[in-house]
Each structure stands twice: as C-alpha cells, then as structure tokens.
LUMBA-155293 format. One record per residue (C-alpha): y negated, z, x. Coordinates in steps of 0.02 Angstrom, whole numbers, padded with zeros to 5 digits, always signed. Layout:
// LUMBA-155293
YZX
...
This chain:
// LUMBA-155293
-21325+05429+08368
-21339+05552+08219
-21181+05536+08105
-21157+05597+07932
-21042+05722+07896
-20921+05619+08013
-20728+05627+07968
-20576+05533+08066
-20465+05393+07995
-20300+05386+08077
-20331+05254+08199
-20226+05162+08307
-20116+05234+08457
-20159+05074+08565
-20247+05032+08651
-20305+05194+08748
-20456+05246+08784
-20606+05194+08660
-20625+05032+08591
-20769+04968+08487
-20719+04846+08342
-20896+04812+08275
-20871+04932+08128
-20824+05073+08216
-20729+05147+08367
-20562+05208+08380
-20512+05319+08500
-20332+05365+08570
-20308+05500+08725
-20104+05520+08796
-20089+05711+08813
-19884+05721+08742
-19886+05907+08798
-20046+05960+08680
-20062+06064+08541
-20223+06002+08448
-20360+05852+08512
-20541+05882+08477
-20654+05740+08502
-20844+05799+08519
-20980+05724+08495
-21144+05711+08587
-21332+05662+08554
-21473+05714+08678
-21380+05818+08783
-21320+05928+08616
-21158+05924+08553
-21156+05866+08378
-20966+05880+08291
-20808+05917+08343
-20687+05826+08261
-20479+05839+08244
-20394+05687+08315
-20283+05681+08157
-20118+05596+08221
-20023+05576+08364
-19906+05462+08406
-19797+05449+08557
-19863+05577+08630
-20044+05477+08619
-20179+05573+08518
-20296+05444+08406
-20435+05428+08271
-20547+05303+08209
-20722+05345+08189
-20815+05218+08056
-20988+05178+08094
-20985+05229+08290
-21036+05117+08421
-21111+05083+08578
-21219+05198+08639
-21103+05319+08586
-21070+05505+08679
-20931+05615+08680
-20777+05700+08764
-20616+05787+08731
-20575+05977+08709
-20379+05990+08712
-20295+06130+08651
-20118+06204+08731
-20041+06332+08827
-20125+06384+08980
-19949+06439+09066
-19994+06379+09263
-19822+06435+09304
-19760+06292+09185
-19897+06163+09234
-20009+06175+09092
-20192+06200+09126
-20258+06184+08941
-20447+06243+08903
-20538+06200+08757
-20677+06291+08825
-20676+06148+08955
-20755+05975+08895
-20661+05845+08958
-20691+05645+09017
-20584+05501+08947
-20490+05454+09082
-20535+05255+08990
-20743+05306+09001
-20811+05147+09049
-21000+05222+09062
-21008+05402+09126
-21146+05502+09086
-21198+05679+09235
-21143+05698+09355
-21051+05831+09451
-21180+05937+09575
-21055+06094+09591
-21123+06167+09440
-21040+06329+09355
-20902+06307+09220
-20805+06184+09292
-20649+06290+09369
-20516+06301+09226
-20486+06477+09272
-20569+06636+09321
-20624+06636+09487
-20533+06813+09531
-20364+06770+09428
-20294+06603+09419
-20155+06665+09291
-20306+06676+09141
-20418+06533+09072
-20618+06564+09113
-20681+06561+08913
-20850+06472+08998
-20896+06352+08888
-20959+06185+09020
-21016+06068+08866
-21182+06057+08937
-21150+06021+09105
-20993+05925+09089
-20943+05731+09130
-20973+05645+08983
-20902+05440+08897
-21036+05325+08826
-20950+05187+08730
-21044+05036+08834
-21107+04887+08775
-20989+04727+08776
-21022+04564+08819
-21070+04468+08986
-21133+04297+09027
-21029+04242+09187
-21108+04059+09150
-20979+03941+09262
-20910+04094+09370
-20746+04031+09449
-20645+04131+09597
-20642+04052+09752
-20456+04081+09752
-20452+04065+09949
-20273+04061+10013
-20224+04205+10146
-20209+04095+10261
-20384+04050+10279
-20440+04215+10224
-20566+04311+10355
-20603+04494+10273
-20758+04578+10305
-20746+04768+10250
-20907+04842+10196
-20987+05012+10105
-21113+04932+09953
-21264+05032+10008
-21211+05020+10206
-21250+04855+10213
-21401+04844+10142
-21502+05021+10109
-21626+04993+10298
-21625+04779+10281
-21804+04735+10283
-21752+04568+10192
-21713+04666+10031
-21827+04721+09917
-21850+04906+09923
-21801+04945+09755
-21641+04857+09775
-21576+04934+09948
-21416+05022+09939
-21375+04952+09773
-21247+04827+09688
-21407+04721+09645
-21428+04699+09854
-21271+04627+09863
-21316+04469+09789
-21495+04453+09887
-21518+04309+09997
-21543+04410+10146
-21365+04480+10121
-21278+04324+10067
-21368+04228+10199
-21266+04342+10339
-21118+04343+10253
-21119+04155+10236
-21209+04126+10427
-21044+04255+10455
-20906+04136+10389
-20812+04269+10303
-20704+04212+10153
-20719+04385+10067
-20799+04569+10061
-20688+04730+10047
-20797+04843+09952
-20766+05023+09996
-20730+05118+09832
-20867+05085+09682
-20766+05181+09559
-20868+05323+09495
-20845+05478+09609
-20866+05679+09607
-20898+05757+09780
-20814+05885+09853
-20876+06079+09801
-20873+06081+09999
-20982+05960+10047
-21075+05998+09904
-21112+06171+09995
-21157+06075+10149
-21281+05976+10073
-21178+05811+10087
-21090+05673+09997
-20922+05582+09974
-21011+05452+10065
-20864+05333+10072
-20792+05365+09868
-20624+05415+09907
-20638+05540+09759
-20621+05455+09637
-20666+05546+09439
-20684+05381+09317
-20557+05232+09355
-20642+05127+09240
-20834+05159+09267
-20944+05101+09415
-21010+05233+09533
-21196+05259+09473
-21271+05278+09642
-21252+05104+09669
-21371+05058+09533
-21549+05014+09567
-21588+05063+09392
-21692+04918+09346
-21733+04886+09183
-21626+04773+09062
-21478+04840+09200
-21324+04932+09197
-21215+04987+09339
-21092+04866+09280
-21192+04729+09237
-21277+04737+09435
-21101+04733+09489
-21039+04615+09401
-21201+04500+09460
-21183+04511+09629
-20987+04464+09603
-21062+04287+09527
-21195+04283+09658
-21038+04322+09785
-20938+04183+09717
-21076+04070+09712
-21050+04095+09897
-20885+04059+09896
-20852+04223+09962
-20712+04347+09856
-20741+04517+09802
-20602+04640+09841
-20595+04822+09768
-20530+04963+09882
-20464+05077+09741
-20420+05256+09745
-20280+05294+09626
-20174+05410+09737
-20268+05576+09683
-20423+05626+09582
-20587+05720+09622
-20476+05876+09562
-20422+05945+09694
-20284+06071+09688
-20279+06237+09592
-20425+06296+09628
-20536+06144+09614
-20634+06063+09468
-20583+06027+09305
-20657+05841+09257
-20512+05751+09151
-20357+05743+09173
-20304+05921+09241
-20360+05978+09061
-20282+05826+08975
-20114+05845+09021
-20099+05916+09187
-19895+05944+09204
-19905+05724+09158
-20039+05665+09272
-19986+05770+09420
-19821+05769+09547
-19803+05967+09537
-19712+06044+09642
-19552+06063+09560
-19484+06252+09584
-19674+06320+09586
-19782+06194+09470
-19914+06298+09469
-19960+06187+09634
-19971+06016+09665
-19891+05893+09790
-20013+05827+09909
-19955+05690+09962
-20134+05630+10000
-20190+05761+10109
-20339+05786+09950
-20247+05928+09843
-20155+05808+09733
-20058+05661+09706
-20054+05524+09538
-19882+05535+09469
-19852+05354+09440
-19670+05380+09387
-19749+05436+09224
-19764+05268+09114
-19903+05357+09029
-19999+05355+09219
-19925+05180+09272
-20021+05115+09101
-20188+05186+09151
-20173+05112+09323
-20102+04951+09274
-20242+04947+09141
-20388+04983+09248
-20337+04862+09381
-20330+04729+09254
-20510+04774+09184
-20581+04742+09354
-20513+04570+09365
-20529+04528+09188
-20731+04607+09138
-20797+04607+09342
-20701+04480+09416
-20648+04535+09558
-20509+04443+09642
-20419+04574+09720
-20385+04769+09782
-20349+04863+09935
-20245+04994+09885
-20292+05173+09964
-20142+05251+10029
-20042+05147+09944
-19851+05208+09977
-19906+05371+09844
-19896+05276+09705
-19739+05200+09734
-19673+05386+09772
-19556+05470+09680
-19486+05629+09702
-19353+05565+09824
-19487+05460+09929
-19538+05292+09937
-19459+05159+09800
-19498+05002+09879
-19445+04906+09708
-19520+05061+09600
-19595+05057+09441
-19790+05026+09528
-19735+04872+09646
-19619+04803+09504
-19743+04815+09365
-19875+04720+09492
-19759+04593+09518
-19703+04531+09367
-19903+04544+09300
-19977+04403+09235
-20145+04470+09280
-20118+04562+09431
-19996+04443+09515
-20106+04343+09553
-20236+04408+09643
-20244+04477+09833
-20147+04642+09842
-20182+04738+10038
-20084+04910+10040
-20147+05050+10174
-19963+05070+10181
-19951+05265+10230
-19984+05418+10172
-19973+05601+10242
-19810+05643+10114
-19616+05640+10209
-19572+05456+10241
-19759+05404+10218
-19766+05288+10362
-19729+05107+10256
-19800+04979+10362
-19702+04814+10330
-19607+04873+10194
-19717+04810+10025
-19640+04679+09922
-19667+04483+09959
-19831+04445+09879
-19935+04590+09977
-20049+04607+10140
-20027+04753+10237
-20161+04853+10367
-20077+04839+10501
-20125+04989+10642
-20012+04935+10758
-20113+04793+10804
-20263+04903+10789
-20163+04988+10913
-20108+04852+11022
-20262+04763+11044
-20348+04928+11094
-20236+04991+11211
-20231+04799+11295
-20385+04773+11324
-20458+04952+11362
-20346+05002+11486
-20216+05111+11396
-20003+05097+11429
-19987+04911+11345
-19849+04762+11378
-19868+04592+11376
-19723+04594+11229
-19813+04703+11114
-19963+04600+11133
-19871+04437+11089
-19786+04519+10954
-19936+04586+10874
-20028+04437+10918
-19904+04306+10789
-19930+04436+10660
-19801+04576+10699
-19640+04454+10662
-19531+04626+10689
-19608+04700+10539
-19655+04566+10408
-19531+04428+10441
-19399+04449+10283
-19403+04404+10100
-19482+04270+10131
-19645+04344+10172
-19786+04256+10269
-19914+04292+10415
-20023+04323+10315
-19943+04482+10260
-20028+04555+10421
-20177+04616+10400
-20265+04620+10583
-20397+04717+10617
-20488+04829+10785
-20594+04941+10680
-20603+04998+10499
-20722+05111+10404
-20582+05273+10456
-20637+05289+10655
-20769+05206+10784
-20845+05060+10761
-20812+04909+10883
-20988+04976+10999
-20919+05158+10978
-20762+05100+11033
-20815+05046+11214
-20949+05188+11221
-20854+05328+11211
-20697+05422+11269
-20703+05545+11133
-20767+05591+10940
-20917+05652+10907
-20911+05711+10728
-21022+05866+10735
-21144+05821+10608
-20980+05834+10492
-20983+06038+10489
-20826+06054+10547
-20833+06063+10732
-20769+05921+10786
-20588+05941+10712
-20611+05801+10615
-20572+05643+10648
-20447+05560+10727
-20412+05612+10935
-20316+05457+11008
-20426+05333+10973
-20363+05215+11141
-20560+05183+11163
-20655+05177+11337
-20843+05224+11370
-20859+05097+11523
-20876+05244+11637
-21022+05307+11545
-21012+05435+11390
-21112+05351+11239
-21297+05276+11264
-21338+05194+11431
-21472+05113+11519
-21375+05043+11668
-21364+04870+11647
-21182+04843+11715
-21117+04956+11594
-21218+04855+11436
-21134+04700+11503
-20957+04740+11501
-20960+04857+11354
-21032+04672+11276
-20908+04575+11351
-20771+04696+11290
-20840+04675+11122
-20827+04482+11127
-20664+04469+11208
-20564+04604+11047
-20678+04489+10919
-20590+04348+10997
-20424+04404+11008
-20450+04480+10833
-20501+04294+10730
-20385+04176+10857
-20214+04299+10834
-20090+04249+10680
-20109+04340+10509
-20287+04399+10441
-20406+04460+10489
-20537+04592+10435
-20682+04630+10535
-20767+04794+10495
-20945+04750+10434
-21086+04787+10542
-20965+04760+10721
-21059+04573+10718
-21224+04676+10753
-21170+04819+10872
-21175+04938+10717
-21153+05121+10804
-21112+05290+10723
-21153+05395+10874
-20981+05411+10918
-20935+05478+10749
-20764+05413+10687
-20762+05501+10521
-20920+05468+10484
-20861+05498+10269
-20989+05618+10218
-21119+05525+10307
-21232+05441+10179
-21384+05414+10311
-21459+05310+10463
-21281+05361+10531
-21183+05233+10423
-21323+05117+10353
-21344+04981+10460
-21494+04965+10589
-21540+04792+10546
-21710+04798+10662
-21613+04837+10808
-21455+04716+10767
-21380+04611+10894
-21401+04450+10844
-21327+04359+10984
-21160+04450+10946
-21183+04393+10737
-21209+04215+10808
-21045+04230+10925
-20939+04298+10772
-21002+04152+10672
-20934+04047+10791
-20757+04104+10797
-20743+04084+10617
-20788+03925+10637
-20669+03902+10762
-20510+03964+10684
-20569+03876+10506
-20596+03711+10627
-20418+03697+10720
-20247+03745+10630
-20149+03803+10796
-20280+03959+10777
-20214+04019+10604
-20028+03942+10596
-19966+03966+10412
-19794+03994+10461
-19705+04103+10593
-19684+04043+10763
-19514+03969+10821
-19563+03942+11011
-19430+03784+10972
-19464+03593+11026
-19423+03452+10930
-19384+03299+10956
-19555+03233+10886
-19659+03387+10918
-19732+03519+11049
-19675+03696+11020
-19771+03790+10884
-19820+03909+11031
-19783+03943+11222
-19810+04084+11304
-19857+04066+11499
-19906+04178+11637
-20066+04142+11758
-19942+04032+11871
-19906+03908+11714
-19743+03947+11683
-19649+04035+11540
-19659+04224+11570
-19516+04304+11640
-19418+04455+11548
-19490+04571+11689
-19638+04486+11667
-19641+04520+11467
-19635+04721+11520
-19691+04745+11700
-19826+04597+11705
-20005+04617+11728
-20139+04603+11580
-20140+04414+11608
-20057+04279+11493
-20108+04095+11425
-20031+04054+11248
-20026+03864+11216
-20040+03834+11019
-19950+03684+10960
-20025+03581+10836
-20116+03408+10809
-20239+03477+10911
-20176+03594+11030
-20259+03747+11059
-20251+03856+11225
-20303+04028+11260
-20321+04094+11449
-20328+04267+11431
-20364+04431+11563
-20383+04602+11544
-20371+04636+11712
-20520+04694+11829
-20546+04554+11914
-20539+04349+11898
-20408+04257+11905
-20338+04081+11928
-20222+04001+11792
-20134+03852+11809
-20155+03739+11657
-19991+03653+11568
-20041+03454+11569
-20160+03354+11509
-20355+03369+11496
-20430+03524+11404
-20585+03570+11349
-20671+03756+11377
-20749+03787+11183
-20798+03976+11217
-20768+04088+11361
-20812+04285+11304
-20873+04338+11491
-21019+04224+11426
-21054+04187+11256
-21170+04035+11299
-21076+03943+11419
-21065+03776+11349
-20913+03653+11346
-20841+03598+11482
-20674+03484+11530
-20533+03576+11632
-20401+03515+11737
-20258+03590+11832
-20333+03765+11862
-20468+03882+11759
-20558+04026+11837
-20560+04171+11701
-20658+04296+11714
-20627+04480+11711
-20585+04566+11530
-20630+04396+11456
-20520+04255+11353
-20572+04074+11360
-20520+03960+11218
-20502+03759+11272
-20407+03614+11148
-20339+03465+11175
-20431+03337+11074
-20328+03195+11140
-20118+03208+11185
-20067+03128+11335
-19925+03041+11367
C-alpha cells in the first residue's frame, strides 16, 4: 500500500508484534540492547520508507502507524554495536523479520546477503544491503468462521496418537485431488479422514507447520528441511503446505482441515520447535532475531559470547530464562490454540527450554508459566524430554499435567520381541507405563507416552527388514542416523521375495502393534506403520521430501490398516486394556487383582523367572471384563496354562484372521505372536 508522507505516533509497548486496530497498526519489537529501530516499509518488492520507532519502553521498541492495514509489508533494521565479543550482532544493513509475523512473505533459497558478517572476518559487519531478498511480515487479514467448531477434548486415557508429516500423508493418495496433495487443504479430504477415522485414532501429531528456512547445507545439496525442525516464524504457517487455491491462505487451509479434523472427532496436536532457530551459529543466516537482539534471544556462551550454547545439537539454543523470550513463546503457543485451534503441542526437545545455565529447572520459569496458564493448561502438553546439552536426558521428570516420549519402551519392546538382551521385568515395567519413572506427584499412566517407531529412525517394516541404516541418499555417508536401532532383518537384508521371510517380518509387525495399543499409558503409532510404509532402510530420512517419505498408497497393506483398526477398537472396547490408574497387583475382598503376571505354566512368575525366564509370559487384566494376553517371543510354540474360567481368543497376531474361538485349560501360541482372549462372563 502507498502511504503519504508516513510519520509514527508513539504507540503502545504491548502487545508485541503488529496489531491491526481498524484505523491503523501499531507495532512494538523487544530489542532492550538497541540503539535506534527502523521500521521499513514495503510495496511490490520495493522498499518504500523507513521510519524511526519513536519510543521505547522497557526495553520494547513501538510506533503506531495511522492508516496501515492488512495487506501491509515491512521489516525491521536495528541499529547497535556490532561487538561479537560482547554478543551483539547489530546490522542495519540487514532487514530483519518480526519475530510476531503472522504471514511471511520469500523465502530463504541461500541467497547472498544474509550472513551478518563478512565472509573472511567475522569481527566486521558485511555493509550488504539484503532488503530485496530478505524475509519479509505482511500484516494478515483477521477474522475466521469456525461455525460450531468444538475440541474433542479426549481424555489421555483414551487417547491413541497417530504422528504424521502434512504432505507425507497425502502428496501420492490417488483419493485426493491433485491440486490438494501435500497440502493442509488434504488434510481435511475424505480420503484422509476416512483412514484416520477407519484407523480409530483419537488425534494427529503434526510434524512442525511453523514456517521454516533450510539449512545453507542442504540447500547446496539440493534438499529440504523435509521434517521443519528449523523453525524461522513462530507465528506463521509454513507456506509449502498451501495448495494455493484461490480465496485461500496458508492459515485459513490450516485452520480448515483443524474443523474438518474435529468434525472427526479427531485432535490436532502441534509438534513445535522453540529450542533453536533457523540461525544457526556464528556463521549462519541472519533472519530475525540474531539481528534483533542477539546477546537476549540466545544462551551465549558465557566467557566467549561470541558463540552460542548448543544445547540442541543445531548451533543454538532459545534462552527462555529471558522473560522477554518466555513472552514470545508463551504468546505463540497461545495463538495456536486460540486463532487455529489446536488442542495441544509436542514439545521438540523439550528439557532446553526449561534450561538454565545450571541445567535443567524442573519448576523453571517455562514449566511454571505453562502451568498456572489459563490457556495453555489446558490442553495436551507431550515433552521429547532430552536434549544433547549436560543433564539432557529428562525422561519422567516434567511436571504433573504432561506426557512424556518415552524411548525406553521404544526400547523395551524392540529389544523383546526382536531378539536383543531383554527381561521379563523390563517388559512388565514398561508394559504398565514405566511405574519407576512416572509414578510421583500424583501423575498418571497416561504420562507415558508409548510408542515402537517415530518420524526420528525406521519405520515399523524397516524395523524387521533391516540390521542396519541406510541413509546414503542423505550426503553424508551414512554417519547419520542413529546405529543401535535393536531392529532385525529376518535373516534377510531389506527387500525379499522368499515367502517365509514376508510372513514373519508380518507377523512381527502385528505382534509390536499389539503389544504397542494393549500396554498401559498412550500410545502413538507412527503414521503410515498401518500400511507397511518403508523408507528403504533410511532412519533419518529429514531431508527427504520425496517417494522416500510420502506414503505409497497404491502399494499399501491394507490387511495390516484393517488389523490396526481393530486393536483400537479393542482397547477403546474393554477397560482392563487401558487401566486409568497404576497397577497394585493387590486383591480385594470384592475384586480380582488389577493385574497378574503368570508364566506359560499358570503360575505367578518367579524372581528368577522375572530375570532369567524365557520370552514367554501371560498378563491377566482385572476388570469387569477381564482381559488376558498369552504372549511369546520365543522361536517356537508353546503351551500356556490358562488361570480359570472360560475365555475367549479375540485376535491372535500369528494370524490376523483367525476368528473367535472359546479356550479352556491350555492355549497353543504361536511363535513371536500374542493372543488376546476376555472373559465375558466371571465364574464362580
């Protein structure tokens, strides 16, 4: 928009970021260690004014601009001492994105101009002006009609996650129009929530839609941040996602197929990537905050701040223990639930940003602030509780009110049913939800988030196809990527045509899905393990935006879909398979016990049984309907002696169509399988 001789009012310190009024916009940008604020001004690509910000307060920088509106253009040049040894990076030459841009306009291709200092000496500013090229705001426009939308608000308990890239899913279905595969718009196609809903799931994890900046590395190679864990816009939807229909935004497509979601029923949760920024460490790109403020934004490292922490293993780390950084976190997670929705987050990495300089503050300012939120304490908060820093390693210590990944079931389950060193203890342990790490301050099963395979390593086929990564198409020759990955090929490296392989990689499949939806806590399936979704043996497949990661719909196993389906349905049907509460193994007077755990002879396991037995257990599942699972991961049958009464086989994995049938004193179970049976009727 063309503007008049434009001049500043003083404006209004809160809220940050830029907020249209309907008569203008005011703007306000925290940079406390800046000299001067210049907001500039952009129409068709040109930049049109620069103009003062003429107060600050606080430390926060602000103006109001009369007559501005949606539609509007512009970014920041802030002015300061460029002293790296003191961790300031200021360069006016450098245009700069509100870290509050709700619409982002480029988009970052590894052009020139973007380093804050010369290429040869990092101790001098490079005077290249980037205007042209540089991340831009757009001041969007407001309003949505979310007609009835209501969240599902699905407890925990009944929750069955179902993580899941946008464009993965959908970019080869032949269901979905063209023009809307890979998009936000696909989400909320019938063909999609047909699955989902044929599925059972109770919500998607959406790998990060934040607006992203690749990686001047990948860049090079001709690749992507495939997966968004780069996060340059906290605020603004990643544009890739957009099918760029007309009438459309990105946000407006997102924010559809989170009504056409919960429609569904089904949740929406965000995995969100505030631990570090697409800027790298000293020598990467200058987007936003870097130039902004760079010794606020930024753990530095404290005798050289020239360099940053990295905590993250990505060049830098958020520095939460900065109010001024805990407000723009706090504030974008309540956008997303307040303007898309969304009901709630999986935190990447989540111990950084309760990190301060003497480690992990498990009542900090981030996990406090949460807590107490009227906005965000409400929702579903799942932490990835480690990072790479010293004491990263957090699993079951987040506050009450959080879910937790938990690898060590990952782990477990793995290692138990593939062949690796496993007990029966650590299998029962993991099994009721990993008592020994979540059990205290009153937190629930549900705290445990359960899981075999994620988007970070094989899928559930890759898993039991091969011994070892494959992750040359990544260009770094196979360094990448995780090494002890507890998987098993079935004696046969990869793709097969020998039948007897097939079958027992497929019954290996159906017997971890099992174990997976039928063990206490939550679980998450990775999306695309109900069709037999492969990467090639690729288990950091992050840079892979291709046939690689999208799913091969034409070739999916739908026999394997159908089976998932039906363990849903299972653990949603009988209680015993998702107790609420912890397990007691105590009998009252009136009742079974919650949960008994017996060996192949029918009688409680023995302590040398607990750590010298063989992969073979049944757990009886108290409940009005008593549930009983016979399980081996041993090589060959075996013959368990049932506790009393009469039971009834509802799904045995060795064969995924063998119908019901009563049992009596003794079941034959097959090799590497589980069999589920309940007890419709108690007997006396």
């Amino acid at each position: 928009m063309t503007q008049r001789a434009p001049s500043l009012r003083p404006g209004a310190a809160y809220p940050l970021g830029a907020r249209w009024d309907g008569a203008g916009v005011n703007f306000a940008l925290a940079a406390p260690h800046a000299e001067r604020v210049v907001l500039c001004l952009f129409e068709d690509g040109r930049e049109t004014a620069q103009l003062t910000l003429p107060l600050c307060s606080d430390g926060v920088w602000h103006g109001y601009l009369p007559d501005a509106g949606p539609g509007l253009v512009y970014g920041y040049r802030v002015h300061g001492p460029y002293e790296p040894q003191r961790g300031h990076r200021f360069n006016p030459a450098k245009l700069l994105l509100d870290p509050y841009a709700r619409e982002i306009v480029g988009q970052y291709t590894g052009q020139n101009g973007f380093r804050a200092h010369l290429a040869h000496d990092p101790h001098h500013p490079d005077p290249t002006d980037n205007a042209a090229v540089a991340l831009k705001a757009r001041i969007p426009v407001d309003g949505y009609d979310w007609e009835d939308d209501a969240p599902p608000r699905v407890p925990m308990a009944r929750s069955v996650l179902y993580e899941v890239h946008v464009k993965g899913i959908s970019a080869r279905h032949p269901d979905v129009p063209e023009a809307l595969r890979g998009s936000y718009a696909a989400l909320g196609e019938p063909a999609i929530l047909d699955h989902l809903g044929r599925l059972g799931v109770t919500a998607v994890s959406l790998l990060p839609v934040h607006a992203r900046a690749d990686e001047p590395r990948l860049l090079e190679l001709g690749m992507s941040n495939y997966w968004g864990y780069n996060t340059v816009g906290f605020f603004a939807p990643e544009q890739r996602y957009w099918s760029g229909r007309d009438g459309t935004t990105p946000a407006s497509e997102l924010r559809d197929a989170v009504k056409a979601l919960h429609r569904r029923g089904i949740e929406v949760i965000l995995d969100v990537v505030y631990n570090h920024t697409a800027e790298g460490d000293e020598h990467g790109p200058t987007f936003s905050l870097r130039g902004i403020d760079n010794a606020l934004y930024y753990h530095l490292k404290p005798c050289a701040p020239a360099y940053y922490e990295n905590w993250t293993g990505c060049g830098n780390s958020l520095n939460l223990e900065q109010p001024r950084v805990l407000q723009l976190v706090l504030d974008s997670l309540r956008y997303w639930v307040e303007e898309f929705h969304v009901d709630g987050f999986r935190f990447d990495l989540a111990p950084e940003l309760a990190r301060t300089a003497a480690g992990f503050a498990r009542h900090g300012a981030f996990l406090a602030a949460l807590a107490q939120d009227p906005v965000l304490a409400r929702i579903k908060l799942i932490a990835e509780p480690w990072d790479i820093g010293p004491g990263g390693y957090q699993l079951g210590n987040f506050l009450p009110g959080w879910s937790e990944w938990n690898d060590q079931y990952r782990d477990t389950m793995r290692s138990f049913w593939l062949g690796h060193t496993s007990t029966l203890g650590e299998f029962a342990r993991r099994f009721s939800a990993s008592s020994d790490l979540f059990r205290r301050d009153g937190r629930q099963p549900s705290a445990s988030v359960n899981f075999i395979a994620a988007h970070d390593g094989f899928t559930l086929r890759d898993l039991v196809s091969y011994n070892h990564k494959h992750n040359h198409a990544n260009g770094e020759d196979n360094r990448d990527g995780h090494n002890h990955n507890r998987s098993w090929n079935c004696g046969t490296e990869g793709p097969t045509a020998d039948l007897d392989v097939l079958r027992l990689r497929a019954r290996l499949q159906r017997a971890l899905l099992a174990t997976l939806v039928f063990s206490q806590g939550t679980p998450m399936l990775l999306g695309g393990d109900e069709i037999g979704h492969t990467q090639g043996g690729n288990n950091n497949a992050y840079c892979q935006d291709n046939g690689l990661t999208w799913f091969d719909w034409e070739q999916a196993d739908h026999r394997l879909a159908g089976f998932v389906a039906s363990l849903i349905a299972l653990r949603q049907r009988y209680p015993a398979l998702r107790h609420t509460l912890w397990f007691t193994g105590e009998q009252g007077a009136d009742r079974d016990s919650d949960i008994l755990w017996l060996g192949e002879h029918g009688h409680p396991l023995t302590e040398h049984e607990w750590q010298h037995g063989r992969r073979r257990l049944a757990i009886r599942l108290g409940g009005a309907e008593p549930c009983l699972l016979l399980i081996n991961a041993e090589a060959a049958d075996a013959v368990f002696q049932l506790p009393e009464g009469q039971w009834t086989a509802l799904l045995d994995t060795s064969n995924e169509q063998a119908p019901q049938s009563a049992l009596q004193g003794e079941a034959v179970v097959a090799a590497r399988s589980l069999v589920l049976a309940v007890q419709h009727e108690r007997t006396a």
